[in-house]
N, C-alpha and C positions, 0 to 999 in steps of 0.2 A: 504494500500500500504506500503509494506517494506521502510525502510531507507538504504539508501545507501552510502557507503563513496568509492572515487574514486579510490581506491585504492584496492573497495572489488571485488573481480573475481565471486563474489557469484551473483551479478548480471548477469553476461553472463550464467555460469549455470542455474539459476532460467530461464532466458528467454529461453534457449534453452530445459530445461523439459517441460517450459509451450507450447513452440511452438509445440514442438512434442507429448504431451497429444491433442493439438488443434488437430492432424495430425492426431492420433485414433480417435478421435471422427467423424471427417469428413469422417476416410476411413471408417467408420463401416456406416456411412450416404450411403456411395457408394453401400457399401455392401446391405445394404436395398433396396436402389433403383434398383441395378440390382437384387433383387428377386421380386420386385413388377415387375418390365420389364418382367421379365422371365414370371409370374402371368398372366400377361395382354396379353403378345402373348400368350399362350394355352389356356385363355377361351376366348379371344379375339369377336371368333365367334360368341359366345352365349351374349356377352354385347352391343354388336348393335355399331354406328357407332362412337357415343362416342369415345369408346374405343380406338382405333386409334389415336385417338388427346390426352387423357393422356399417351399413347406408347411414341410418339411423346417427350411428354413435359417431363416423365421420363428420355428418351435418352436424352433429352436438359437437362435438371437439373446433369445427368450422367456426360454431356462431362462438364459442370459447377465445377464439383467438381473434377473433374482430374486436372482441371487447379490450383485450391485451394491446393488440394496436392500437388503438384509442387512447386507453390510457398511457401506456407510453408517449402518445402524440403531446397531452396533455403533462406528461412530467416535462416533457421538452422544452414545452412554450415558459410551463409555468418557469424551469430555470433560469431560458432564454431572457423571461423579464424580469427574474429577480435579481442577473449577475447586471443588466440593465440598471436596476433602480441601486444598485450596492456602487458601482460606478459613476453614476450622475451624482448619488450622494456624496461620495469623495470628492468631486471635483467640484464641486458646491462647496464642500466643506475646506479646501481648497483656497478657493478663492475666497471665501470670509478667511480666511488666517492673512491672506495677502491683503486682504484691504484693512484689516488692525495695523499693519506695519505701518 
């Protein structure tokens, strides 16, 4: 784990690559499971009754991981504006120490 000093912005960038590398890897999760879905409906027929209940449980893992990208979209931003407002306020605070001089 990195060190960090409170003042380093490299913290908000590192967490927002690492969220949004989590964000590929999940959407390509998606990706797979909607071609396994796709897979399972056309030979559906020929895999007997099974098959149905892993369709089933693809769609359920599907809508599972939409919500996962979501929120991760959501941690994203939300860092995106907090290393924002953590930055404006240094440089705010900044310039009030230069205007005391």
């Amino acid at each position: 784990m990195k060190e960090y000093d409170v003042s380093d912005y490299g913290i908000f960038s590192d967490a927002i690559a690492s969220t949004n590398a989590l964000n590929d890897r999940v959407n390509d999760a998606k990706t797979t499971c909607s071609e396994c879905e796709s897979i399972m409906g056309d030979e559906s027929v020929f895999m007997g009754p099974a098959a149905d209940g892993c369709s089933q449980m693809i769609a359920d893992l599907n809508s599972s991981i939409s919500t996962i990208t979501t929120n991760f979209t959501s941690i994203s931003q939300y860092l995106s504006e907090t290393s924002a407002s953590y930055q404006a306020g240094d440089s705010e605070a900044s310039k009030n120490v230069a205007d005391l001089k």
